[in-house]
Biopython code that builds the backbone (N, CA, C, O; Angstrom):
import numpy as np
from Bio.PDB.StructureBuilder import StructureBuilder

atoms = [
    (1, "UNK", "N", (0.851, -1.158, 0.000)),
    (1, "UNK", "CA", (0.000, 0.000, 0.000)),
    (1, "UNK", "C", (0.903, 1.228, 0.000)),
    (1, "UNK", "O", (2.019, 1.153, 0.513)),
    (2, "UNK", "N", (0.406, 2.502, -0.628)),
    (2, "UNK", "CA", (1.229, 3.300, -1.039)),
    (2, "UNK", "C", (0.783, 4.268, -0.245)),
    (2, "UNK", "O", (-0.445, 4.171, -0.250)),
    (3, "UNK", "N", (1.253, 5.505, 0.710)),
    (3, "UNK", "CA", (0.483, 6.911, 1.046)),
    (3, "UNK", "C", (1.234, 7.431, 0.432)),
    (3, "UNK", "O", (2.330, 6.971, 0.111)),
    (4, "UNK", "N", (0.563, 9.052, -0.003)),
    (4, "UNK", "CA", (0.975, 10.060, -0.197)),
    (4, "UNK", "C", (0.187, 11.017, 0.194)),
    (4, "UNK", "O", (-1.024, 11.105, -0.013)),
    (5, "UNK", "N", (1.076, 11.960, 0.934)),
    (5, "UNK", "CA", (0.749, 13.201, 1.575)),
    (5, "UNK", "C", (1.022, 14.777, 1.008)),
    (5, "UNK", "O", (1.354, 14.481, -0.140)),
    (6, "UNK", "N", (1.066, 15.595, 1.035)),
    (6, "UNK", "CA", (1.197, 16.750, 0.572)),
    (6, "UNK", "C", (0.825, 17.806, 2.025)),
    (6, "UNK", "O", (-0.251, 18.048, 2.573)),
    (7, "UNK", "N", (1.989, 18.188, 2.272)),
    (7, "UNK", "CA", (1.870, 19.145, 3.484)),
    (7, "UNK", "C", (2.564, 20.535, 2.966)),
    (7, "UNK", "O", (3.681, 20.759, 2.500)),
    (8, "UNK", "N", (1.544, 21.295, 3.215)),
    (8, "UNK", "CA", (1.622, 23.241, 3.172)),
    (8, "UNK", "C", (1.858, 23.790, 4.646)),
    (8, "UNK", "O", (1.264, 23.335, 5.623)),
    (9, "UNK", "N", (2.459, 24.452, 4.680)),
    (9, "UNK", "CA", (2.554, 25.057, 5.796)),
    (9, "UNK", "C", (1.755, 25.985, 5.246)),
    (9, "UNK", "O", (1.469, 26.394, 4.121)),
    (10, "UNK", "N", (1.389, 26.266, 6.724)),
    (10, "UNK", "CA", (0.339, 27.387, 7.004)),
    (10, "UNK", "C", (0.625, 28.754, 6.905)),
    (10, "UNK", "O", (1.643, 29.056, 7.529)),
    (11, "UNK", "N", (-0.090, 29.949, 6.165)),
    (11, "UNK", "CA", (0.311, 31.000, 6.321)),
    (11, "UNK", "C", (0.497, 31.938, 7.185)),
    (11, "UNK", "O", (1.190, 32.940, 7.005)),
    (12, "UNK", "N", (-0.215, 31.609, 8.326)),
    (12, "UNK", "CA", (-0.230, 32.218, 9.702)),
    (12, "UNK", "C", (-0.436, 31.477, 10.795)),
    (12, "UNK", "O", (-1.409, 30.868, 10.350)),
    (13, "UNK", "N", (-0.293, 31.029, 11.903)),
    (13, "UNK", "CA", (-0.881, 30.404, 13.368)),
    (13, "UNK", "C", (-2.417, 30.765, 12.897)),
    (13, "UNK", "O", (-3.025, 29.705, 12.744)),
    (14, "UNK", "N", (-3.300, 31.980, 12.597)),
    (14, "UNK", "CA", (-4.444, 32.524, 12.959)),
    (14, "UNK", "C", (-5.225, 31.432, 11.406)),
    (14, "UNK", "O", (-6.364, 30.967, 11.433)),
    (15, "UNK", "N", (-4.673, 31.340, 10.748)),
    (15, "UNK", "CA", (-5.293, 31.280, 9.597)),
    (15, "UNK", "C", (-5.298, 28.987, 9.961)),
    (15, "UNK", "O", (-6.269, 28.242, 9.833)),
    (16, "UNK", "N", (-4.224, 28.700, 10.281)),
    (16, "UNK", "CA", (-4.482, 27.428, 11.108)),
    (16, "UNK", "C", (-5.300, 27.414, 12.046)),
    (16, "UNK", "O", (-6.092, 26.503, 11.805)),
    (17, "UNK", "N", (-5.598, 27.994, 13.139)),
    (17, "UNK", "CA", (-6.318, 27.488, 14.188)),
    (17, "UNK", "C", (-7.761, 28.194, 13.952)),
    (17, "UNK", "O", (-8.811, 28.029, 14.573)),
    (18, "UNK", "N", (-7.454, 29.068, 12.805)),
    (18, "UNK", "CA", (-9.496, 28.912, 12.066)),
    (18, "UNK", "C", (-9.905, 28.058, 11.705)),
    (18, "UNK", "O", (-11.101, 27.856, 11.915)),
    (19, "UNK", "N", (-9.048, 27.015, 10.898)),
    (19, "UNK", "CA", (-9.674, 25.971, 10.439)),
    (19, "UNK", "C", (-9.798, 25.091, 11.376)),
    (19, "UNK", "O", (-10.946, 24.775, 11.687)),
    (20, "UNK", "N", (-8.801, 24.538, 11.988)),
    (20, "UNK", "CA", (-8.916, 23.412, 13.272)),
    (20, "UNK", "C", (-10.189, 23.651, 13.943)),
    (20, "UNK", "O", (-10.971, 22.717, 14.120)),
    (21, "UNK", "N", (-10.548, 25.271, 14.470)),
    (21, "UNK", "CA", (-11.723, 25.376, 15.286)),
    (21, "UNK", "C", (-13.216, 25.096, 13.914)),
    (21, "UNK", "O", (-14.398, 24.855, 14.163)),
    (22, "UNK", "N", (-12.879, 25.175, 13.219)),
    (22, "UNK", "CA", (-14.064, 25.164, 11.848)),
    (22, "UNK", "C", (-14.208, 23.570, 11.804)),
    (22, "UNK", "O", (-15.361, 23.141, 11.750)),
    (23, "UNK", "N", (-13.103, 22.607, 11.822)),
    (23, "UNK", "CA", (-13.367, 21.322, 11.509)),
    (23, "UNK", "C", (-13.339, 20.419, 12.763)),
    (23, "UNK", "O", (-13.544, 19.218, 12.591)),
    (24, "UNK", "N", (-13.126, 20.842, 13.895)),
    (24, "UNK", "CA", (-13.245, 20.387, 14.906)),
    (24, "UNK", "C", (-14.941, 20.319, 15.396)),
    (24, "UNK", "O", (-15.467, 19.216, 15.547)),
    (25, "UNK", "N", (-15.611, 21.414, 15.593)),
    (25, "UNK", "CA", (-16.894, 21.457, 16.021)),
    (25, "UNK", "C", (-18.099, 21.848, 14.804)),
    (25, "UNK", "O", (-19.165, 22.390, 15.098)),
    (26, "UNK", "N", (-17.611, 21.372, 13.059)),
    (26, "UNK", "CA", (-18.434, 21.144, 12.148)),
    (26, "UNK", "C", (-18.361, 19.682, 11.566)),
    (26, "UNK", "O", (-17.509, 19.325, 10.753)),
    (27, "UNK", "N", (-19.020, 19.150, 11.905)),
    (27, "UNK", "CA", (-18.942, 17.497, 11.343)),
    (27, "UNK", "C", (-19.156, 16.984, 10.016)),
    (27, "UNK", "O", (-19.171, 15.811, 9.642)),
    (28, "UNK", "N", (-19.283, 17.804, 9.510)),
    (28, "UNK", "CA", (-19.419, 17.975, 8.016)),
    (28, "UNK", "C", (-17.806, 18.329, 7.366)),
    (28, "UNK", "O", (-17.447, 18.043, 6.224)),
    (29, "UNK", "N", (-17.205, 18.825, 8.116)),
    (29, "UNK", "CA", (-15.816, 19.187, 7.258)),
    (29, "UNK", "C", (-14.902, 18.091, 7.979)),
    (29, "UNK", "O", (-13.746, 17.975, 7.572)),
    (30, "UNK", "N", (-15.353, 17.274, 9.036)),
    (30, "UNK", "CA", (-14.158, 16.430, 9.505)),
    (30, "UNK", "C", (-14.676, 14.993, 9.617)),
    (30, "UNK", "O", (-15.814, 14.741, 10.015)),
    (31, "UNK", "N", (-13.923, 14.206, 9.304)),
    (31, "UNK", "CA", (-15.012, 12.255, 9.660)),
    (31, "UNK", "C", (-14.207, 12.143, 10.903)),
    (31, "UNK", "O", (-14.632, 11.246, 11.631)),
    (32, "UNK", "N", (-13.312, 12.694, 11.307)),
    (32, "UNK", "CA", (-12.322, 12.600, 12.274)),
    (32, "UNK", "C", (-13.721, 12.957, 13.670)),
    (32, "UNK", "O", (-13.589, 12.492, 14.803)),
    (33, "UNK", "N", (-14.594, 13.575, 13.383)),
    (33, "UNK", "CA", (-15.883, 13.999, 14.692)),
    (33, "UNK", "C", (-16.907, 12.789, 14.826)),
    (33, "UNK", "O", (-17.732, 12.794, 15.739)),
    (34, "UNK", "N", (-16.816, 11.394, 13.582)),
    (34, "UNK", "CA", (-17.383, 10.390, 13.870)),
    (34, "UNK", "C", (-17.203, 9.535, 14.638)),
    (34, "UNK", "O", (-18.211, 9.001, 15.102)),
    (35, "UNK", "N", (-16.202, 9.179, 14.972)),
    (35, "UNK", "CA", (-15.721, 8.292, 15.973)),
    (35, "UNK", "C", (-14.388, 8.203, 16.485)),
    (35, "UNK", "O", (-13.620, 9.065, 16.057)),
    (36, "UNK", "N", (-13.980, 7.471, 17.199)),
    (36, "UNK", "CA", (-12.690, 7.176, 17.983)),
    (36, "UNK", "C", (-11.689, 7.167, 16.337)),
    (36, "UNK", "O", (-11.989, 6.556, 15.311)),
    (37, "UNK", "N", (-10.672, 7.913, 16.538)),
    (37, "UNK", "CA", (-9.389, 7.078, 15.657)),
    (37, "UNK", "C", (-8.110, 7.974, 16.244)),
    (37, "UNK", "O", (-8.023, 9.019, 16.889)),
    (38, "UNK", "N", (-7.008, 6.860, 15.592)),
    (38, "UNK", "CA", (-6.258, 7.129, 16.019)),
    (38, "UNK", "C", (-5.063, 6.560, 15.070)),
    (38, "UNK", "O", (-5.127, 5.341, 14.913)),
    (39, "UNK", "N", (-3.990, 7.207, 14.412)),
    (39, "UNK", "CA", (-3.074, 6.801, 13.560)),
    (39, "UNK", "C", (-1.312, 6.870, 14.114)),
    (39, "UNK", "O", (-0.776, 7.657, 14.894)),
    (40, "UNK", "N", (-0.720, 5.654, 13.314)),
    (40, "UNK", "CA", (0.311, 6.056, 13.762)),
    (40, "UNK", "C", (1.232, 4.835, 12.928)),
    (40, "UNK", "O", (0.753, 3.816, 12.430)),
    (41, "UNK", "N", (2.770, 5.266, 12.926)),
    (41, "UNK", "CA", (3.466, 4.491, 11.913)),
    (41, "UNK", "C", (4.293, 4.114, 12.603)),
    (41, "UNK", "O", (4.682, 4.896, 13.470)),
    (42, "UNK", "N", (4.906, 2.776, 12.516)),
    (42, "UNK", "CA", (6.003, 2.285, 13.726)),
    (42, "UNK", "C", (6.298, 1.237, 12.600)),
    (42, "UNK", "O", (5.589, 0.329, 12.167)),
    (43, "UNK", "N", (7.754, 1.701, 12.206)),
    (43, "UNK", "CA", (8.675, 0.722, 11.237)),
    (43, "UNK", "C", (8.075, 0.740, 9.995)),
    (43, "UNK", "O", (8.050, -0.213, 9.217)),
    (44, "UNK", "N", (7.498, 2.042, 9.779)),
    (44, "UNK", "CA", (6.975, 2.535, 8.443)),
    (44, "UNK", "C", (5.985, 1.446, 7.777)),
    (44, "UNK", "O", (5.839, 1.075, 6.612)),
    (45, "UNK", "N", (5.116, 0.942, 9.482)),
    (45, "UNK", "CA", (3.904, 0.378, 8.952)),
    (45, "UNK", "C", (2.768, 0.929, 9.608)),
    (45, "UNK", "O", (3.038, 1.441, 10.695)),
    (46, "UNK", "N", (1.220, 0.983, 9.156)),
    (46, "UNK", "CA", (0.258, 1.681, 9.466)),
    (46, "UNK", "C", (-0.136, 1.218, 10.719)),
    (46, "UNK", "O", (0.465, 0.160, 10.905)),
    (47, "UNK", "N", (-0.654, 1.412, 11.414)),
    (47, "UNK", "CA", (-1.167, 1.101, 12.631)),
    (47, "UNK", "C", (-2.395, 2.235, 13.013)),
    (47, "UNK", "O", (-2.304, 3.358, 13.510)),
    (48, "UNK", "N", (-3.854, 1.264, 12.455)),
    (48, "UNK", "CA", (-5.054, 3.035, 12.963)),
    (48, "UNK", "C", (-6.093, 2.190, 13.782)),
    (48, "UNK", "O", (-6.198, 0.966, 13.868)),
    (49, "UNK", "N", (-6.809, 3.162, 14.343)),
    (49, "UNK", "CA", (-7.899, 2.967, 15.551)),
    (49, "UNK", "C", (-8.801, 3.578, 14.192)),
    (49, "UNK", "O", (-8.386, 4.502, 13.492)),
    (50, "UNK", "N", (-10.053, 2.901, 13.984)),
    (50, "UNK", "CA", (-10.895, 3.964, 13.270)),
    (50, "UNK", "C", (-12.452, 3.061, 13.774)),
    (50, "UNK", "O", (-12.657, 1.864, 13.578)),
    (51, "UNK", "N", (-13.397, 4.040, 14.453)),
    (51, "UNK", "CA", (-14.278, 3.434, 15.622)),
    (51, "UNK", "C", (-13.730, 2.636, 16.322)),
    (51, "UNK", "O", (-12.988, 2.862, 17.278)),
    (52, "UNK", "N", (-14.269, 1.015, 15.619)),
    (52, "UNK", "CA", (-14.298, -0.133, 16.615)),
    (52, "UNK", "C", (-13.305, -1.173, 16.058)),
    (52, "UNK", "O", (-13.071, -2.307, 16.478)),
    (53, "UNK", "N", (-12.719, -0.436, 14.894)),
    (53, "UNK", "CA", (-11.990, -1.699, 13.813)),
    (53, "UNK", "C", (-10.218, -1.107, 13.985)),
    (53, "UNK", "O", (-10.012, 0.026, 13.549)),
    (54, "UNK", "N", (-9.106, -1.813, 14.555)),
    (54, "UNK", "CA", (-8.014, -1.767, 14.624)),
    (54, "UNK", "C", (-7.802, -2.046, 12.936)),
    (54, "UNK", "O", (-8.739, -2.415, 12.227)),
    (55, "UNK", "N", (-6.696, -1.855, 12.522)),
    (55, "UNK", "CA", (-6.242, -1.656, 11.492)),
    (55, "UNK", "C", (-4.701, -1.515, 11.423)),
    (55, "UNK", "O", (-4.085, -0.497, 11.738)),
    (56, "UNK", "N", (-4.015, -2.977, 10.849)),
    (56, "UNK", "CA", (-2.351, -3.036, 11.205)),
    (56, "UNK", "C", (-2.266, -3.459, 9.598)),
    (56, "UNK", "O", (-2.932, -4.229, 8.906)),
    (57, "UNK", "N", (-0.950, -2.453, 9.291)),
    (57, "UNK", "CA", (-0.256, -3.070, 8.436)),
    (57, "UNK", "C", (0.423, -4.243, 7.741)),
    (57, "UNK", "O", (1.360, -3.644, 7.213)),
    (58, "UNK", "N", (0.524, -5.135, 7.497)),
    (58, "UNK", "CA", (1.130, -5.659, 7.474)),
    (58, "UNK", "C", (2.706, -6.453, 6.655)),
    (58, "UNK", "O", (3.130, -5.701, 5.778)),
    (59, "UNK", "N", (3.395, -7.507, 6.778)),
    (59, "UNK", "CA", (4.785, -7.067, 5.692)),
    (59, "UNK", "C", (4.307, -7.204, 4.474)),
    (59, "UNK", "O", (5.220, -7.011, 3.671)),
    (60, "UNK", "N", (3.183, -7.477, 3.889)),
    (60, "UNK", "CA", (3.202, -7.240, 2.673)),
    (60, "UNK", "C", (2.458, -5.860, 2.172)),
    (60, "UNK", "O", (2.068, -5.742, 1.011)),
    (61, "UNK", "N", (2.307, -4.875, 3.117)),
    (61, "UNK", "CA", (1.475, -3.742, 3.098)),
    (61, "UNK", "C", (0.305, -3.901, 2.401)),
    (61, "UNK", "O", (-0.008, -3.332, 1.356)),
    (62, "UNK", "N", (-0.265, -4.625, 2.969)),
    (62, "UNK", "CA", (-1.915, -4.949, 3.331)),
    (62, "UNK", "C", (-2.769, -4.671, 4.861)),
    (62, "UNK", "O", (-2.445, -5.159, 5.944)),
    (63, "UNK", "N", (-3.622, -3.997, 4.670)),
    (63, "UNK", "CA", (-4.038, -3.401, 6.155)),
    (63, "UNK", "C", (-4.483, -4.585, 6.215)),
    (63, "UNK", "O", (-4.404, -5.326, 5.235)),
    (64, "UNK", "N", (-5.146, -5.057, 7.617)),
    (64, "UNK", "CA", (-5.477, -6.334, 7.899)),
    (64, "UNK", "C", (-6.430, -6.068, 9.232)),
    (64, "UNK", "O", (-5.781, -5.842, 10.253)),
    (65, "UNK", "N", (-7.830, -6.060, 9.369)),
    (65, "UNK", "CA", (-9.201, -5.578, 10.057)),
    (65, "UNK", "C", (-9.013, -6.343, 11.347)),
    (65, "UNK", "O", (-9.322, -7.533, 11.407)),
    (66, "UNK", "N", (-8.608, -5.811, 12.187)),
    (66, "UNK", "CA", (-9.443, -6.752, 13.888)),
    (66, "UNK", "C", (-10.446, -5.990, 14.134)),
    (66, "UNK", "O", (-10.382, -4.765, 14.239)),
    (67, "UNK", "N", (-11.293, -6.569, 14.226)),
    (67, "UNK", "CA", (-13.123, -6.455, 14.340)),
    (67, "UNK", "C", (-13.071, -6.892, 16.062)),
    (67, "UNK", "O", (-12.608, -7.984, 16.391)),
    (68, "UNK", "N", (-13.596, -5.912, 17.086)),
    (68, "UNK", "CA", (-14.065, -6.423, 18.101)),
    (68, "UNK", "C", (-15.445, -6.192, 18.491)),
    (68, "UNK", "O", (-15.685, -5.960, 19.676)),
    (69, "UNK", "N", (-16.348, -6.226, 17.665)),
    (69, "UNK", "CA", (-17.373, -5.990, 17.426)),
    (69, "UNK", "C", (-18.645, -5.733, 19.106)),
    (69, "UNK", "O", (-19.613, -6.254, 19.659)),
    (70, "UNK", "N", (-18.035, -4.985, 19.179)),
    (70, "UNK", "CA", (-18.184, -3.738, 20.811)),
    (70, "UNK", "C", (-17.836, -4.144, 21.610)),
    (70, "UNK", "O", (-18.667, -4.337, 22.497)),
    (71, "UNK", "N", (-16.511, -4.527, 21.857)),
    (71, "UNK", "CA", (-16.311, -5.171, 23.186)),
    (71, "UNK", "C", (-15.055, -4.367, 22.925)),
    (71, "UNK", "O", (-14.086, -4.746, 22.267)),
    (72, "UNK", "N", (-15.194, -3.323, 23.472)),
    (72, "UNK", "CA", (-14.191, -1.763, 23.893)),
    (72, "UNK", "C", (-13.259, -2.243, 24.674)),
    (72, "UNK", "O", (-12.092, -1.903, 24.475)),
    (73, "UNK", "N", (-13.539, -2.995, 25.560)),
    (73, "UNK", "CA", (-12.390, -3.065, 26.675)),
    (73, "UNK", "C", (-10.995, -4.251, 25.868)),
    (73, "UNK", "O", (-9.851, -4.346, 26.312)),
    (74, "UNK", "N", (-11.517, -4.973, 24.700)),
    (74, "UNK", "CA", (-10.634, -5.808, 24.337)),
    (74, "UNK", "C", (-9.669, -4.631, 23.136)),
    (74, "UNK", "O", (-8.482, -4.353, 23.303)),
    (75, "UNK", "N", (-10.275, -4.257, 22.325)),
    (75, "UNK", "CA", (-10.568, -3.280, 21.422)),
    (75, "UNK", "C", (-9.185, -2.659, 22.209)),
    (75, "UNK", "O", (-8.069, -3.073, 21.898)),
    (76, "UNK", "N", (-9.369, -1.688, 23.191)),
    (76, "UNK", "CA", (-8.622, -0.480, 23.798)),
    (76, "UNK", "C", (-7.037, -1.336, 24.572)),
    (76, "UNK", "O", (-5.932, -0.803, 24.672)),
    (77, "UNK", "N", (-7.470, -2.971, 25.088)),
    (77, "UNK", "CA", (-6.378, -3.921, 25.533)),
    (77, "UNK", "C", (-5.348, -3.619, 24.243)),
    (77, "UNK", "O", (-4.207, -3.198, 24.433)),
    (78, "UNK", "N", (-5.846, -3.864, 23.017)),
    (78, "UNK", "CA", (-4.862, -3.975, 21.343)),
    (78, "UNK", "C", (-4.131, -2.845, 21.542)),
    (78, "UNK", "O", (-2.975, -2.734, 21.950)),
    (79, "UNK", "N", (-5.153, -1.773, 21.114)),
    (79, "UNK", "CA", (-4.840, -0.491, 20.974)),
    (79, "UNK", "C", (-3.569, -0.257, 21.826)),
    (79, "UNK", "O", (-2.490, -0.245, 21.232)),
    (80, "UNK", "N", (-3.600, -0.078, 23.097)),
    (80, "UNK", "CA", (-2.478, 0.385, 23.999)),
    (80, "UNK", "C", (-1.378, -0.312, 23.565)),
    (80, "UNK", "O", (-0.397, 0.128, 24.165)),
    (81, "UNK", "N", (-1.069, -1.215, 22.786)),
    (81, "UNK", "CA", (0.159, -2.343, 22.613)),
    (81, "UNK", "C", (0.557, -1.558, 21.307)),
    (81, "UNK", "O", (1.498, -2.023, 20.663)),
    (82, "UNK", "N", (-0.030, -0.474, 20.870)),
    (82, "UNK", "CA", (0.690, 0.516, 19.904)),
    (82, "UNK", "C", (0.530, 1.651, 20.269)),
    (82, "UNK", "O", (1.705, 1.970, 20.451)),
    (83, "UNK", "N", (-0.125, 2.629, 20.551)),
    (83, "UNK", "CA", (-0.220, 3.764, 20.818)),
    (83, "UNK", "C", (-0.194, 4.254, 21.999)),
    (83, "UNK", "O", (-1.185, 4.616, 22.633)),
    (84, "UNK", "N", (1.473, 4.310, 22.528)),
    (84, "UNK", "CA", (1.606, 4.870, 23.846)),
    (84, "UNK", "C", (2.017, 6.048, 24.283)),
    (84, "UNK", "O", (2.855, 6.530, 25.045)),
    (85, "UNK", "N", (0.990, 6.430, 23.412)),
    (85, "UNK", "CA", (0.920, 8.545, 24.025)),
    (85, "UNK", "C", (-0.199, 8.589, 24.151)),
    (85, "UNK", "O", (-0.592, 9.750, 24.043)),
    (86, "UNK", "N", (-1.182, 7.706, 24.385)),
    (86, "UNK", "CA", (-2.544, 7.484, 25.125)),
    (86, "UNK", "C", (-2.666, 6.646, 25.959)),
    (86, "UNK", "O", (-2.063, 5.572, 25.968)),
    (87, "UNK", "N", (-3.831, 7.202, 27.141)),
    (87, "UNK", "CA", (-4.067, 6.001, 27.786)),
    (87, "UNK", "C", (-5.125, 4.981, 28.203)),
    (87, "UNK", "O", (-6.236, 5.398, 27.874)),
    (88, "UNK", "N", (-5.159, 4.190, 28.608)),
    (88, "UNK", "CA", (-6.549, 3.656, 28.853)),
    (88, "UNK", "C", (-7.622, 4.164, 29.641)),
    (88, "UNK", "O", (-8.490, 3.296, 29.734)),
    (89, "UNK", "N", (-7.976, 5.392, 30.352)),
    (89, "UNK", "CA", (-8.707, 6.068, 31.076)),
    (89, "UNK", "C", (-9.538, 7.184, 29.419)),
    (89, "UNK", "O", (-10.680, 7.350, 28.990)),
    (90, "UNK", "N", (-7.922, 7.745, 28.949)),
    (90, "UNK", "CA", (-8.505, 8.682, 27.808)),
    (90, "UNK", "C", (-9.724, 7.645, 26.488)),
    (90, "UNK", "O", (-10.799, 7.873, 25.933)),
    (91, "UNK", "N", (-8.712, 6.495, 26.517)),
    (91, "UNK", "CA", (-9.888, 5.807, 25.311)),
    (91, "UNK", "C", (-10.721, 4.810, 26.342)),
    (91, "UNK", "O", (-10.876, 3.621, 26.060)),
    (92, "UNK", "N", (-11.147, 5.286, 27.332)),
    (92, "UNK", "CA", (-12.821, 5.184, 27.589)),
    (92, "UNK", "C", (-13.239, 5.717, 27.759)),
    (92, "UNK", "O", (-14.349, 5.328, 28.121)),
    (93, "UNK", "N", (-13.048, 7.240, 27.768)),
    (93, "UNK", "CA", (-14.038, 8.255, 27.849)),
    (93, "UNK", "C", (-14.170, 8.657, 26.372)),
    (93, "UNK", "O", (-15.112, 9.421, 26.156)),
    (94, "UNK", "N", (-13.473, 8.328, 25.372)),
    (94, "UNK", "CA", (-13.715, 8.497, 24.100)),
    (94, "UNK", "C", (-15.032, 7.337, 23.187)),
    (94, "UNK", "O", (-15.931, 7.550, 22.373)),
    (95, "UNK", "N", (-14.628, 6.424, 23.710)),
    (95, "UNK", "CA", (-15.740, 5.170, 23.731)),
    (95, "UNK", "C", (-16.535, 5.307, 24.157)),
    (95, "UNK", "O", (-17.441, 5.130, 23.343)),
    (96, "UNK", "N", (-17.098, 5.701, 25.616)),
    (96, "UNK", "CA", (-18.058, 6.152, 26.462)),
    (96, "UNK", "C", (-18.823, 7.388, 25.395)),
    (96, "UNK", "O", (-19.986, 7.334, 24.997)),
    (97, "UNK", "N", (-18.102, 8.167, 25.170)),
    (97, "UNK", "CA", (-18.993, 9.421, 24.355)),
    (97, "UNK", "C", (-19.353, 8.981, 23.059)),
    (97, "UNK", "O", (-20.147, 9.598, 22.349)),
    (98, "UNK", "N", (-18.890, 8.117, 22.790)),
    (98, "UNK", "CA", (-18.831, 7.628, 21.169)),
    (98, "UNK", "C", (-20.338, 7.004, 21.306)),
    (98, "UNK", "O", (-21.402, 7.453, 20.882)),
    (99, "UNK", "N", (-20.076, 5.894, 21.996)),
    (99, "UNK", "CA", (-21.297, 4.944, 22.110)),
    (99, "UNK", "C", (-22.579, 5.751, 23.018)),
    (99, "UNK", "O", (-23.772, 5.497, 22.852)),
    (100, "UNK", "N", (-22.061, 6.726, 23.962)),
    (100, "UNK", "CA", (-23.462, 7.451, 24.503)),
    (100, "UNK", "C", (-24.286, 8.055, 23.295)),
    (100, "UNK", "O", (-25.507, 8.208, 23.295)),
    (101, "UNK", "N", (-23.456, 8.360, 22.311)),
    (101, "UNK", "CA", (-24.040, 9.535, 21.022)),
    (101, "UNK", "C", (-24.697, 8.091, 19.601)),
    (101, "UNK", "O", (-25.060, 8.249, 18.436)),
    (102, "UNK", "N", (-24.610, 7.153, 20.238)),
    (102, "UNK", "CA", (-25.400, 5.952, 19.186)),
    (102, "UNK", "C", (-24.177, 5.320, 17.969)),
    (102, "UNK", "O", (-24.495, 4.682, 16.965)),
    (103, "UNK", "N", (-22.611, 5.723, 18.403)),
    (103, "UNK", "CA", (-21.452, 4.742, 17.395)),
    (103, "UNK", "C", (-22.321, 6.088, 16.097)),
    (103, "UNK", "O", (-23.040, 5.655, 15.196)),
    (104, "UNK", "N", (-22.203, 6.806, 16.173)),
    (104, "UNK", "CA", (-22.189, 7.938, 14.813)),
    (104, "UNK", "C", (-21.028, 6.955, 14.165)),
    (104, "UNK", "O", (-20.200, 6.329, 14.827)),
    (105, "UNK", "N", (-21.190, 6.959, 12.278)),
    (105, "UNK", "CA", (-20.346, 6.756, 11.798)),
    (105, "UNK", "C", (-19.744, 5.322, 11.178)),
    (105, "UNK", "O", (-18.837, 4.999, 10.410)),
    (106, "UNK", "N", (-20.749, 4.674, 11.939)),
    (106, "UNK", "CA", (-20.599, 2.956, 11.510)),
    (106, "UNK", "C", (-21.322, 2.875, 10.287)),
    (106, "UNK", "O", (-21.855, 3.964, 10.072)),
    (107, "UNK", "N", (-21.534, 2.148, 9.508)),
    (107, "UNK", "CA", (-23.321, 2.325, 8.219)),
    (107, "UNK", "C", (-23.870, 1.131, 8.593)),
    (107, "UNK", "O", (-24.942, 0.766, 8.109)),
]
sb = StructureBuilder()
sb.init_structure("model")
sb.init_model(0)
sb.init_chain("A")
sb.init_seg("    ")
for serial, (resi, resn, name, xyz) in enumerate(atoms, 1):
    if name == "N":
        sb.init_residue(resn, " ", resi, " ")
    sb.init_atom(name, np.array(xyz, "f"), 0.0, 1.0, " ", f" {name:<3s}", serial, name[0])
structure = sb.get_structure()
């Protein structure tokens, strides 16, 4: 699997944190306001949280789905075994709000 990114720097701090506040609390400009996620690359392989579905790279760069099909506490057990600039208190109150608001974002 291939990414490509394209990063601009911003023309001002003011002209960044208009948009952040624009796509943060309009759900229409962000999918990032649907549910839990969380990305990250370790040995230049993917590793994402997106709702309820983990998502690992793998060596043939093929993402590869763990489904814990609502059972958060196993779900958030995975999660922490990659993403340790979070913690398990923060992704249950992210889960908790996710699932209080009806899992927005699943089809």
């Amino acid at each position: 699997m291939f990414y490509s990114f394209l990063l601009e720097p911003a023309q001002t701090y003011a002209s960044l944190a208009e948009y952040i506040g624009r796509s943060i609390y309009t759900k229409e400009l962000s999918l990032f306001n649907r549910g839990p996620r969380l990305t990250i690359f370790k040995n230049k392989k993917m590793v994402a949280l997106k709702h309820d579905v983990l998502l690992i790279e793998n060596e043939n760069d093929v993402l590869e789905a763990l489904q814990f099909d609502g059972n958060d506490n196993m779900l958030i057990d995975e999660a922490l075994k990659y993403f340790s600039t979070i913690n398990r208190e923060e992704l249950n109150i992210a889960f908790s709000i996710w699932r209080d608001a009806g899992s927005p974002g699943i089809p």
